[in-house]
Each structure stands twice: as structure tokens, then as C-alpha cells.
py3Dmol code that shows the C-alpha trace and the ligand (Angstrom):
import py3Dmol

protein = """\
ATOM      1  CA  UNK A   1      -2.294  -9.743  33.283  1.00  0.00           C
ATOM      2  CA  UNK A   2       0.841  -9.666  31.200  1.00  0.00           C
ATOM      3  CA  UNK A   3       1.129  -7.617  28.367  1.00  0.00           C
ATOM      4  CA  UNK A   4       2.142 -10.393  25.925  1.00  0.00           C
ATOM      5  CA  UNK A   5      -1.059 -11.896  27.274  1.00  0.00           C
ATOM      6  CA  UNK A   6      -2.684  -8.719  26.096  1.00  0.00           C
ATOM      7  CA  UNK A   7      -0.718  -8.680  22.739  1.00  0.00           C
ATOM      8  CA  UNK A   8      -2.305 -12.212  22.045  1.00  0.00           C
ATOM      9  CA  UNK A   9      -5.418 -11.095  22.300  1.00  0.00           C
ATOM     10  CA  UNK A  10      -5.340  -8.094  20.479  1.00  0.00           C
ATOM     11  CA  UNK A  11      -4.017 -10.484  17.597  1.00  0.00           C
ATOM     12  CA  UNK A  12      -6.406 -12.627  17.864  1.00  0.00           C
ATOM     13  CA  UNK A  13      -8.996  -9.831  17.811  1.00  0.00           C
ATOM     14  CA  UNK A  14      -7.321  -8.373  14.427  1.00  0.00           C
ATOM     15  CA  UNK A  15      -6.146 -12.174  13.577  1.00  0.00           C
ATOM     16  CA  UNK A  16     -10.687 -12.656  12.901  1.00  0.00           C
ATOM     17  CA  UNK A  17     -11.165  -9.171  11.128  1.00  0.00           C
ATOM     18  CA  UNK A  18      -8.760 -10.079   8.400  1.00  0.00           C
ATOM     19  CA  UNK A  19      -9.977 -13.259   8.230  1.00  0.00           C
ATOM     20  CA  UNK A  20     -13.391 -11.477   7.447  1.00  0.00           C
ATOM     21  CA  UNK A  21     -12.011  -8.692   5.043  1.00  0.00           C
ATOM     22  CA  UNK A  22     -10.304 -11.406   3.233  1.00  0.00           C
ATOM     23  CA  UNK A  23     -13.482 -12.996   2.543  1.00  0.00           C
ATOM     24  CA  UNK A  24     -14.812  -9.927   1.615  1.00  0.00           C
ATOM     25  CA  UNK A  25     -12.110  -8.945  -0.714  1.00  0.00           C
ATOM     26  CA  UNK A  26     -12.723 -12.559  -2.476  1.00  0.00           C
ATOM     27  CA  UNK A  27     -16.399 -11.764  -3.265  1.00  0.00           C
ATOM     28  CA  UNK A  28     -14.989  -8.574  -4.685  1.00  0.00           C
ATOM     29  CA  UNK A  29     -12.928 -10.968  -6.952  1.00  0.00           C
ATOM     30  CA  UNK A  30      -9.398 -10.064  -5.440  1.00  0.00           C
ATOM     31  CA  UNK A  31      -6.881 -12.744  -4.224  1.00  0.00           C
ATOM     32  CA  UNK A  32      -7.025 -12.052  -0.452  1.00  0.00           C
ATOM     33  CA  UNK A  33      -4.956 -13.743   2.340  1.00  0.00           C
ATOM     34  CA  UNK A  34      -4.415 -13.272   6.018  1.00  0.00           C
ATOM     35  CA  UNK A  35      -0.237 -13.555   6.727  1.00  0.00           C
ATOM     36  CA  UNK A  36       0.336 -13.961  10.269  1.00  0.00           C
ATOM     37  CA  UNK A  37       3.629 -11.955  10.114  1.00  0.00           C
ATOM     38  CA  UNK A  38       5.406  -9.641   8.528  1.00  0.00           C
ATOM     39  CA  UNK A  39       7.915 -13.220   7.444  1.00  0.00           C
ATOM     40  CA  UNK A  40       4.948 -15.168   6.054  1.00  0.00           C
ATOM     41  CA  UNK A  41       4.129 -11.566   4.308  1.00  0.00           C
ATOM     42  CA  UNK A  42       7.581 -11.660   2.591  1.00  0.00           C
ATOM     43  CA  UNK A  43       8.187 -14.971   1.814  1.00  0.00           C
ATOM     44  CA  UNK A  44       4.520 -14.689   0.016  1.00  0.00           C
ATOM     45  CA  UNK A  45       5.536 -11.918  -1.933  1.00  0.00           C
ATOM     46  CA  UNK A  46       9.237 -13.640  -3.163  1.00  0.00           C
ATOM     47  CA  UNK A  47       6.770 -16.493  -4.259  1.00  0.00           C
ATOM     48  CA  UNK A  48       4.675 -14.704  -6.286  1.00  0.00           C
ATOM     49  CA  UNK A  49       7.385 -13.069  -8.023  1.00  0.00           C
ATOM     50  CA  UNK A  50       9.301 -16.184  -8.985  1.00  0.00           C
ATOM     51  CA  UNK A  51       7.789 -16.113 -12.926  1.00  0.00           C
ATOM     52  CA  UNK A  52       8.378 -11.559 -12.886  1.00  0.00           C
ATOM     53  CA  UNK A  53      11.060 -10.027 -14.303  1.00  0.00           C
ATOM     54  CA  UNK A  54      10.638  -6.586 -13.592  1.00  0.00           C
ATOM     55  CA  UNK A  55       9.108  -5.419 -10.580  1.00  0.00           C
ATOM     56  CA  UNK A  56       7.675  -2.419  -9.517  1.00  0.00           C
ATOM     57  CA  UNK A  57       7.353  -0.418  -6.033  1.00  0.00           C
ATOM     58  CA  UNK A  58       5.216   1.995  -5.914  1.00  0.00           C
ATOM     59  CA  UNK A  59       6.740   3.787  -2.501  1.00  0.00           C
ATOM     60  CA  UNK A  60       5.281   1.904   0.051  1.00  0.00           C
ATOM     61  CA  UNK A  61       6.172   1.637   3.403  1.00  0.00           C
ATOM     62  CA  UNK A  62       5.153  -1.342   4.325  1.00  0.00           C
ATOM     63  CA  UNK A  63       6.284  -3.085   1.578  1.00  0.00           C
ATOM     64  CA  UNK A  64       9.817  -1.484   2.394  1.00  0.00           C
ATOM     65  CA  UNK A  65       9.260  -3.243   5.974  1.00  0.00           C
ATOM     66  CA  UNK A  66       9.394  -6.442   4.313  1.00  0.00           C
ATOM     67  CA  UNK A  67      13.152  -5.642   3.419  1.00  0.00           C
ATOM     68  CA  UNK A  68      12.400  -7.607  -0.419  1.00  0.00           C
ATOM     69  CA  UNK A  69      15.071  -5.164  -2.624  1.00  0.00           C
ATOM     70  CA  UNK A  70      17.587  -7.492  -2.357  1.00  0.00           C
ATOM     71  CA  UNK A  71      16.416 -10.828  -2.206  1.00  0.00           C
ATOM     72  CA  UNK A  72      14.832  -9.752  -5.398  1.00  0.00           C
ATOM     73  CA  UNK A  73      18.086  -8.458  -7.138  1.00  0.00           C
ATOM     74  CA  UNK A  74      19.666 -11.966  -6.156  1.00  0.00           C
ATOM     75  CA  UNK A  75      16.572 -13.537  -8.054  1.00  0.00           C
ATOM     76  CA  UNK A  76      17.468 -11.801 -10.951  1.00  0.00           C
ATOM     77  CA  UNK A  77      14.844  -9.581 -10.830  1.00  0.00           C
ATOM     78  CA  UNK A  78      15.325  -5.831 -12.328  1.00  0.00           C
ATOM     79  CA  UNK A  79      13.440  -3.491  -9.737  1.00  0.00           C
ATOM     80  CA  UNK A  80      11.768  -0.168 -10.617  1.00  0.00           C
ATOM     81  CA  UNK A  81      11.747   2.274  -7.143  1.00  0.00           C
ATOM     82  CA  UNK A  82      11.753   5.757  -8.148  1.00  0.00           C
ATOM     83  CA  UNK A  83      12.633   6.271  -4.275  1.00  0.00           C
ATOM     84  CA  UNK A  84      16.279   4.900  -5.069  1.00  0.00           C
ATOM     85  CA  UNK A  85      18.578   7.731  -4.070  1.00  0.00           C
ATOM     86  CA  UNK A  86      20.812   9.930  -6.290  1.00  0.00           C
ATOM     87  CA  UNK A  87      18.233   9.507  -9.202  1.00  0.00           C
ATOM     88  CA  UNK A  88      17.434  12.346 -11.631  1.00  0.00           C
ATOM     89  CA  UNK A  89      13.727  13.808 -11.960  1.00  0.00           C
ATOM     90  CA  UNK A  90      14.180  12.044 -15.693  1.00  0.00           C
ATOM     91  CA  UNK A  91      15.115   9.012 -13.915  1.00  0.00           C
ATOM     92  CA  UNK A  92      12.167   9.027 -11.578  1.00  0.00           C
ATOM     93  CA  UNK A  93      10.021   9.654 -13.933  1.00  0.00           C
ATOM     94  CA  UNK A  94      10.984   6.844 -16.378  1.00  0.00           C
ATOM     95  CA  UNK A  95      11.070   4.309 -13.864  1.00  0.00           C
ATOM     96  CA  UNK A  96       7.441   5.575 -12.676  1.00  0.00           C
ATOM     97  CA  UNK A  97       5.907   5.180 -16.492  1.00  0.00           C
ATOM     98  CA  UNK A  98       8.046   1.676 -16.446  1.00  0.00           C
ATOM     99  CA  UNK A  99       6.024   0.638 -13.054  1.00  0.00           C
ATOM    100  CA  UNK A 100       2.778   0.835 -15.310  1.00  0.00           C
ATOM    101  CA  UNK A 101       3.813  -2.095 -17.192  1.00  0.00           C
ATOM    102  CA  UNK A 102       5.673  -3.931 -15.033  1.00  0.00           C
ATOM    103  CA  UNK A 103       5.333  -7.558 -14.681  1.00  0.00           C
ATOM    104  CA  UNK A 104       4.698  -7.279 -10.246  1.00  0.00           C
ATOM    105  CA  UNK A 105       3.793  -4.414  -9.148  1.00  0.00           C
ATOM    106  CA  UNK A 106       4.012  -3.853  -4.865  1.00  0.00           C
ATOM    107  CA  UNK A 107       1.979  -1.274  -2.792  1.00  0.00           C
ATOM    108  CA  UNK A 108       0.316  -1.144   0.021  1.00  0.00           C
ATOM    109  CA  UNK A 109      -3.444   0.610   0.297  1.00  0.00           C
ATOM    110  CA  UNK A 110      -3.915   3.945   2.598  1.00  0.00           C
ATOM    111  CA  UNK A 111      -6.845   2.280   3.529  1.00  0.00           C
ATOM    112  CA  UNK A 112      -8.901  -0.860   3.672  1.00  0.00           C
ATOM    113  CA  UNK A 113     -12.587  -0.489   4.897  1.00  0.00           C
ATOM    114  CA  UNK A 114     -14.345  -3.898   6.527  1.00  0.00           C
ATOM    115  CA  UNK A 115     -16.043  -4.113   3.652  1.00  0.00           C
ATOM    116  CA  UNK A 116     -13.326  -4.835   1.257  1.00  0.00           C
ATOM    117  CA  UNK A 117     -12.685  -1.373  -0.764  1.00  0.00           C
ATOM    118  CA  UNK A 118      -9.294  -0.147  -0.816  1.00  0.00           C
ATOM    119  CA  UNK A 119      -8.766   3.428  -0.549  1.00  0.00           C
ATOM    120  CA  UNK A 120      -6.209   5.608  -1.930  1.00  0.00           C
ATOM    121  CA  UNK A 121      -4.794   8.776  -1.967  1.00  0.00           C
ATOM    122  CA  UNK A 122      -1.971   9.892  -4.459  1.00  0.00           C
ATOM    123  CA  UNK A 123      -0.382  13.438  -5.693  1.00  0.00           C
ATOM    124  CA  UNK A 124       1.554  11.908  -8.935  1.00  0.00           C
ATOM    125  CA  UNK A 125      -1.246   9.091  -9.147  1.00  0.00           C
ATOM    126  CA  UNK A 126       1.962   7.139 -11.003  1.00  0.00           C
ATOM    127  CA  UNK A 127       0.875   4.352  -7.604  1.00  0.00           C
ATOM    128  CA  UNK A 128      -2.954   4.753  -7.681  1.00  0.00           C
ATOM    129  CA  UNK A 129      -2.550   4.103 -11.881  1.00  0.00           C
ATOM    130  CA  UNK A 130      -0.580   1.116 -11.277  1.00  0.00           C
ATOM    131  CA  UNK A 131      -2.745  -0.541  -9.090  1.00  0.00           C
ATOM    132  CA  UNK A 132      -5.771  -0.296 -11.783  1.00  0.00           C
ATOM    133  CA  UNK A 133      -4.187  -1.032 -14.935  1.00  0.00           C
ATOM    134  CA  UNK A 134      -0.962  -2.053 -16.435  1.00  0.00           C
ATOM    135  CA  UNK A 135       1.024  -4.454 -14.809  1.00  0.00           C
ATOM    136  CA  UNK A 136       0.493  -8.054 -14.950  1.00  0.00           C
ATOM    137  CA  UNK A 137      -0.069  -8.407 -11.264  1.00  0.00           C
ATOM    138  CA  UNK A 138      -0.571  -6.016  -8.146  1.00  0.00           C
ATOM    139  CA  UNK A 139       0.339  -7.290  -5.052  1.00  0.00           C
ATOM    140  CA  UNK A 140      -1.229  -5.307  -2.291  1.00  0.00           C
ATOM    141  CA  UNK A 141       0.637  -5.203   1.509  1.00  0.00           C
ATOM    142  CA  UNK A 142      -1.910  -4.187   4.193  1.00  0.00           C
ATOM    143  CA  UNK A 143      -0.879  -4.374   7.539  1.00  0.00           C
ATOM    144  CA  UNK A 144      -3.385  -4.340   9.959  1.00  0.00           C
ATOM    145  CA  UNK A 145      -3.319  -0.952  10.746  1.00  0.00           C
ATOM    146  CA  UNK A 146      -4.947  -0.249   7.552  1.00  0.00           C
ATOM    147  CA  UNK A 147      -8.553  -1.757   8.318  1.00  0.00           C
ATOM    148  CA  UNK A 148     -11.353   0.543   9.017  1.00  0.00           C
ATOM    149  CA  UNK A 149     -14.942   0.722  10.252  1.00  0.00           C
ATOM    150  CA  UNK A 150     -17.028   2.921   8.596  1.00  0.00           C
ATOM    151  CA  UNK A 151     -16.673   2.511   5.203  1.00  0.00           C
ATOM    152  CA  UNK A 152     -15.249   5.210   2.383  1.00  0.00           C
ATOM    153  CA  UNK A 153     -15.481   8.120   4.657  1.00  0.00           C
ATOM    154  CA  UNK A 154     -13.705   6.457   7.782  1.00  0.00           C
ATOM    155  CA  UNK A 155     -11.007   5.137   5.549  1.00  0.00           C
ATOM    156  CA  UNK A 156     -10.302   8.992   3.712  1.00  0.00           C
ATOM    157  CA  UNK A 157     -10.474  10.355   7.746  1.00  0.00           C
ATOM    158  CA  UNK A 158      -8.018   7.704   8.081  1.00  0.00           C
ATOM    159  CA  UNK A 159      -5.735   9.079   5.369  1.00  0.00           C
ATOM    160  CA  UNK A 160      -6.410  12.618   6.900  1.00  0.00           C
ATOM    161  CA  UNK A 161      -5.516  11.807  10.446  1.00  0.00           C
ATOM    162  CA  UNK A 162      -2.416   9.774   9.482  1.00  0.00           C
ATOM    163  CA  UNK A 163      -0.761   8.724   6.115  1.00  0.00           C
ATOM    164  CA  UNK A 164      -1.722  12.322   4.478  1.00  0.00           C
ATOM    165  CA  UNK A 165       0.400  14.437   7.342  1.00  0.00           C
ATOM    166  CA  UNK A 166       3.064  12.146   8.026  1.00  0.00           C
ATOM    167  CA  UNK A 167       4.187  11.438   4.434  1.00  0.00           C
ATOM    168  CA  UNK A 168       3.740  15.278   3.720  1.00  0.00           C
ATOM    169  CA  UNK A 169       6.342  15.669   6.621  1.00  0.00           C
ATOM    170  CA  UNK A 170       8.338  12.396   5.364  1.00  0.00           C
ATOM    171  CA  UNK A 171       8.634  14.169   1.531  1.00  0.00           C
ATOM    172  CA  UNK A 172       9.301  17.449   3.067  1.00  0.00           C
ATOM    173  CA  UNK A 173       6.195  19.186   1.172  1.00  0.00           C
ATOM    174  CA  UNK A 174       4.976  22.813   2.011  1.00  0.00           C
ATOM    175  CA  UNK A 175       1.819  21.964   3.327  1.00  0.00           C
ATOM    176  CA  UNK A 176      -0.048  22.782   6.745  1.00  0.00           C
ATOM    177  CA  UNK A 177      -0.133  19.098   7.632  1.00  0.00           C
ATOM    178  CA  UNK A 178       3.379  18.574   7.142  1.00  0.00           C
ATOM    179  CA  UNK A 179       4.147  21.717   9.822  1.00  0.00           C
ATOM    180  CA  UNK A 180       1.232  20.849  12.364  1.00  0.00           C
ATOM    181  CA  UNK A 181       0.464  17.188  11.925  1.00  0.00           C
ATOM    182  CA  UNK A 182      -2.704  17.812  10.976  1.00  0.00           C
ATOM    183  CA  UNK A 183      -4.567  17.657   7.798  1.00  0.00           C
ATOM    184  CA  UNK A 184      -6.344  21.022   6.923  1.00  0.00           C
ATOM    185  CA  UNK A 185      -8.106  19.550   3.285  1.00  0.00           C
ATOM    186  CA  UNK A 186      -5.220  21.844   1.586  1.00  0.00           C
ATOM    187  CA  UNK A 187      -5.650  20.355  -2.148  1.00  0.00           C
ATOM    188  CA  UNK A 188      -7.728  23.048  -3.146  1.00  0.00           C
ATOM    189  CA  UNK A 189      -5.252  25.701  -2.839  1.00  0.00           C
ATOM    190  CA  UNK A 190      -2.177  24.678  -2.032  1.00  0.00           C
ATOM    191  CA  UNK A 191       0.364  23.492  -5.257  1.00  0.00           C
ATOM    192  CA  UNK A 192       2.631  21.079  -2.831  1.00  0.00           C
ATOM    193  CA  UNK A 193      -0.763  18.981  -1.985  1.00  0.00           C
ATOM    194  CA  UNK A 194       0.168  15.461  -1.735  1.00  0.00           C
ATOM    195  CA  UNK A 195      -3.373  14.656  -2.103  1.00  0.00           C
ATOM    196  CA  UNK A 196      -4.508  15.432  -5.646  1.00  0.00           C
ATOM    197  CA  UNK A 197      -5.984  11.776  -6.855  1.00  0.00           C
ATOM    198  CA  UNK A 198      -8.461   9.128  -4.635  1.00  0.00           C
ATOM    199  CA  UNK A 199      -9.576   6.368  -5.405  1.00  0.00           C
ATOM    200  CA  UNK A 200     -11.900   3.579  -4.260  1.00  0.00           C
ATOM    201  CA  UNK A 201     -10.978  -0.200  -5.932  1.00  0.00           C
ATOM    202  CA  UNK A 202     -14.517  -1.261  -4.987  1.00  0.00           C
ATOM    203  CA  UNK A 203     -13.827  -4.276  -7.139  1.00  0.00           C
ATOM    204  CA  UNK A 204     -10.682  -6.311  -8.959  1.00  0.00           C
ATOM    205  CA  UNK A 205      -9.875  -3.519 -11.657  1.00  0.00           C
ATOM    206  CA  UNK A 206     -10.893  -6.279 -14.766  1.00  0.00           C
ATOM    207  CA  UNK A 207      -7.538  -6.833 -16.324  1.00  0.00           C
ATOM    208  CA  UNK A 208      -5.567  -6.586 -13.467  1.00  0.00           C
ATOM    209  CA  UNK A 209      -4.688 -10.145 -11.365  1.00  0.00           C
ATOM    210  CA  UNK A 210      -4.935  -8.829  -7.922  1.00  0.00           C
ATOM    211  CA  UNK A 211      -3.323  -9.936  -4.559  1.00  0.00           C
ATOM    212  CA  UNK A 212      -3.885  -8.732  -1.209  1.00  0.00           C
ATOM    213  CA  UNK A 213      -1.911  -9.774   1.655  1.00  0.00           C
ATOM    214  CA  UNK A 214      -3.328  -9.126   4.456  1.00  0.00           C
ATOM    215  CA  UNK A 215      -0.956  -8.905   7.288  1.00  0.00           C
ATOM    216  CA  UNK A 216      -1.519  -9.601  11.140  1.00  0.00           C
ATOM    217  CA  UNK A 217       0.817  -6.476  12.001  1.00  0.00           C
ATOM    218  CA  UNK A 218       0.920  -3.135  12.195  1.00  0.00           C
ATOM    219  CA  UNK A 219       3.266  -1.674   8.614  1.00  0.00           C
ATOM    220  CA  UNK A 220       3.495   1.634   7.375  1.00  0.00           C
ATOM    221  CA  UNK A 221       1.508   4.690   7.851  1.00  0.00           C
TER     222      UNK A 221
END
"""
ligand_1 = """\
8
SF4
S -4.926 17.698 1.969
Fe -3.131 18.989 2.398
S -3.182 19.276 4.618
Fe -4.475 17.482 4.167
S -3.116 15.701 4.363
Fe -3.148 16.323 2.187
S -1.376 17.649 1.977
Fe -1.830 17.515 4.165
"""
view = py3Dmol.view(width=600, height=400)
view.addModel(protein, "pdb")
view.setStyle({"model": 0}, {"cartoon": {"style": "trace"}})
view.addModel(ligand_1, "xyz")
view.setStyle({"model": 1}, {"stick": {}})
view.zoomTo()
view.show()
């Protein structure tokens, strides 16, 4: 058998889970959609930021994948990415408070259990705070990558085993993980933690209108 034989299978396999989360996250009262690509993801996203202004990233991988900055900018949209190079801590940090009030605010989850809970992990918390309360929409990028079985506890093992070490390593923090690749629960004791805040949106935060986008591909940690 080929392997792009194999490939279609496998996305037809994670093509039906989303399908199901998506359901899932509706009964939870989120907007939830299954993009076939990473394209459909994108073009979804520059439609539901036609009436922002000001949008928000929150540091996301996969929403970097989607390459938006500067279709965006042409819109005439003013972004807010602390990640921007050459910006001062000041800077940062004033375009993190901005992000809470943003009018679109982009992330992606650490985690999305079957069941339709997203599951988050955060050492500022400036992400984790926008996606409960704030700005006037959250749009959530979850590549496929993200879905666990298991519920709450598979989805923080998740974190542990993948998006905790490698964005320790990716920030350059002092942390086991970020030497060994493996998480050693270091929040405890150690002051360059990346993982000081979790949370569980077991439900649509209440004032928050919520998107999910749900994408047939593997994006991000
Ligand atoms: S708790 Fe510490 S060791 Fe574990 S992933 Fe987070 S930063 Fe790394």
C-alpha cells in the first residue's frame, strides 16, 4: 500500500474525531468547526476578522503556521504580538495587557480532550486570561495533534510530554525539561517554570464569543 493511501486514511480517521469534538464543543456552547487544511483554517480566520480592528496573538504556533501577520496588516488591521522582535520588556508587556481587550484574539489550546475541554498551560497567564475574558472574540486554532483520549489528565500528560519541554527549550528557560526533553513537574521549585497557570475551559467562558477551528492537520506543539 502507498503511503498517500495511508495518509488518507489516517485523515479520514482524524477527519471523524473532529467532526465529533466539534459537536461536542457546540453542546459546550463554543463555535466549533472542522477545517480540512491549514488554507480553509486561514482563510476562516481572515473572515472572522473582517469587522476587528485590533487583533491579538497570544504566541501560538499554530496560528503562526497560518502565516496571517500580513494579510492582516494589509486589512488594516493593528496587530498586538508581544513575540515581535526588538521589543522592550515595557513593550511586551503593554501589548500583552492590550491583547485582553482586543477586538480578535488568536491562540491555539495545549490541549483538547474528546470531550470538548480545552486545556491550558501558561507561565505569564497574559494567553490563558485572554481566552476567558476580555476580548470581543477568541478564535481558537487546534490542529489535530491537539485531541486527546482520556480526558483532563491525558490532555496535562500531553502538555508534559510535549508543548511544556519543547517551548521551555524554544524560550530558552532554565528548566530540566528544556535540557533533557523531559518534563520533571519543576513549578514547585524552580523560578524559570513555564508552567505556573492551568486551566480547563469546560464551557464558553459567558461573555466571551468563542471560535474553535478545528483543523485536519498536525500545527504547533
Ligand atoms: S513543569 Fe517544569 S519541567 Fe515540566 S514542562 Fe513545565 S517547565 Fe518543564
Amino acid at each position: 500500500m502507498e503511503q498517500s493511501t495511508v495518509n488518507e486514511m489516517l485523515a479520514w480517521q482524524s477527519g471523524v474525531r473532529l467532526e465529533a469534538v466539534a459537536k461536542k464543543l457546540q453542546t459546550r456552547g463554543f463555535e466549533a468547526e472542522v477545517c480540512a487544511t491549514r488554507e480553509a483554517a486561514r482563510e476562516r480566520v481572515l473572515d472572522l476578522a473582517k469587522e476587528a480592528t485590533t487583533i491579538g496573538f497570544g504566541g501560538s504556533l499554530s496560528v503562526a503556521c497560518l502565516n496571517l501577520t500580513r494579510a492582516l496588516r494589509d486589512a488594516g488591521k493593528e496587530i498586538l504580538n508581544h513575540g515581535f522582535p526588538n521589543l522592550s520588556a515595557e513593550e511586551k508587556m503593554e501589548i500583552m495587557r492590550r491583547q485582553l481587550t482586543c477586538d480578535l484574539f488568536l491562540s491555539s489550546t495545549n490541549a483538547l480532550t474528546e470531550e470538548g475541554e480545552l486545556v491550558n498551560i501558561d507561565g505569564n497567564g497574559n494567553r490563558v486570561a485572554a481566552m476567558i475574558f476580555g476580548p470581543k472574540r477568541v478564535v481558537v486554532v487546534a490542529g489535530r495533534n491537539k485531541l486527546v483520549t482520556g480526558g483532563v489528565p491525558a490532555a496535562i500528560a500531553r502538555i508534559a510530554a510535549v508543548a511544556g519541554p519543547v517551548n521551555a527549550y524554544r524560550l530558552g528557560k532554565k528548566t530540566p525539561c528544556a535540557a533533557t526533553g523531559t518534563c520533571v513537574d519543576c513549578a514547585r521549585a524552580n523560578e524559570e517554570t513555564i508552567c505556573r497557570v492551568t486551566t480547563v475551559l469546560r464551557r464558553r467562558p459567558r461573555c466571551t464569543p468563542f471560535t474553535v477551528l478545528l483543523v485536519n492537520e498536525d500545527l504547533g506543539l
